[in-house]
C-alpha positions in Angstrom: 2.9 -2.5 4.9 -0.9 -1.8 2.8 -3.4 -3.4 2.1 -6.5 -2.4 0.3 -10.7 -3.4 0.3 -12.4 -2.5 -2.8 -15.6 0.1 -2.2 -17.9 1.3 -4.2 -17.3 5.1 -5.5 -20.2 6.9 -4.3 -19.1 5.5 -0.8 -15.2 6.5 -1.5 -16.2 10.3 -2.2 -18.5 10.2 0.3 -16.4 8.7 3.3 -13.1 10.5 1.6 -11.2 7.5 1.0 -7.6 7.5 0.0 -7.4 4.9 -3.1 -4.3 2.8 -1.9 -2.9 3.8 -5.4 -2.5 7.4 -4.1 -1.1 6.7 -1.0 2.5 6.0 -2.1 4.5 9.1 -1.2 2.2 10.3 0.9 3.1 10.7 4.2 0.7 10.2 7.8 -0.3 13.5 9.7 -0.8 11.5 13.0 -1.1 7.8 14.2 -3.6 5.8 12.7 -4.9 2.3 14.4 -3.4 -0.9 12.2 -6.9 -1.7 9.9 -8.1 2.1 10.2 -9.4 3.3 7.2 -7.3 5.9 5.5 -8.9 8.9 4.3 -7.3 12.3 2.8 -7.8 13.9 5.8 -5.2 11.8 7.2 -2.4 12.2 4.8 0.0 15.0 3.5 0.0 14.8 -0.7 3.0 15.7 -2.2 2.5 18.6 -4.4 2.2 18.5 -8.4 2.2 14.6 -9.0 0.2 13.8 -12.4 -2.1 10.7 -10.5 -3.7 13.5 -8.5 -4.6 15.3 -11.6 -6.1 12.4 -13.3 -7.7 11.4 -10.3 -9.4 15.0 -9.4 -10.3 14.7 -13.6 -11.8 11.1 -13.2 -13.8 12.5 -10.3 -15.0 15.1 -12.4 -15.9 13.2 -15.2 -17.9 10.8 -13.1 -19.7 13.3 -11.5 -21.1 15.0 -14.8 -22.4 11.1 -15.6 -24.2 10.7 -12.7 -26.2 13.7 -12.5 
C-alpha cells in the first residue's frame, strides 16, 4: 500500500523524489522504513515505458522556464 505528500518541484529534483505516479511497476532495490521517502535511487524502472519519457520531457521543459 502508497501513499503520497505533495512537494514542491524544485524540492522533488533536488531530494530525487519518485512521483508516486511512477512508482507502479517499479520494483524496491532494498528495504525501506514504512513512511521513508522514496526516491529513484531506491527503485529499479522498468525499461521503455512512455511516463518516463514524458516525465524526463516535462523536466526538461521546466528547466528551460526557470532559468
Amino acid at each position: 500500500m502508497t501513499y503520497g505528500l505533495c512537494e514542491n518541484y524544485e524540492v522533488s529534483l533536488k531530494e530525487n523524489l519518485l512521483p508516486i505516479g511512477l512508482a507502479e511497476g517499479c520494483f524496491l532495490k532494498n528495504d525501506v522504513l514504512k513512511d521513508h521517502v522514496l526516491t529513484y535511487d531506491d527503485v529499479i524502472i522498468p525499461s521503455d515505458r512512455l511516463c518516463d519519457k514524458i516525465e524526463s520531457r516535462t523536466d526538461y521543459i521546466f528547466s528551460i522556464n526557470t532559468l
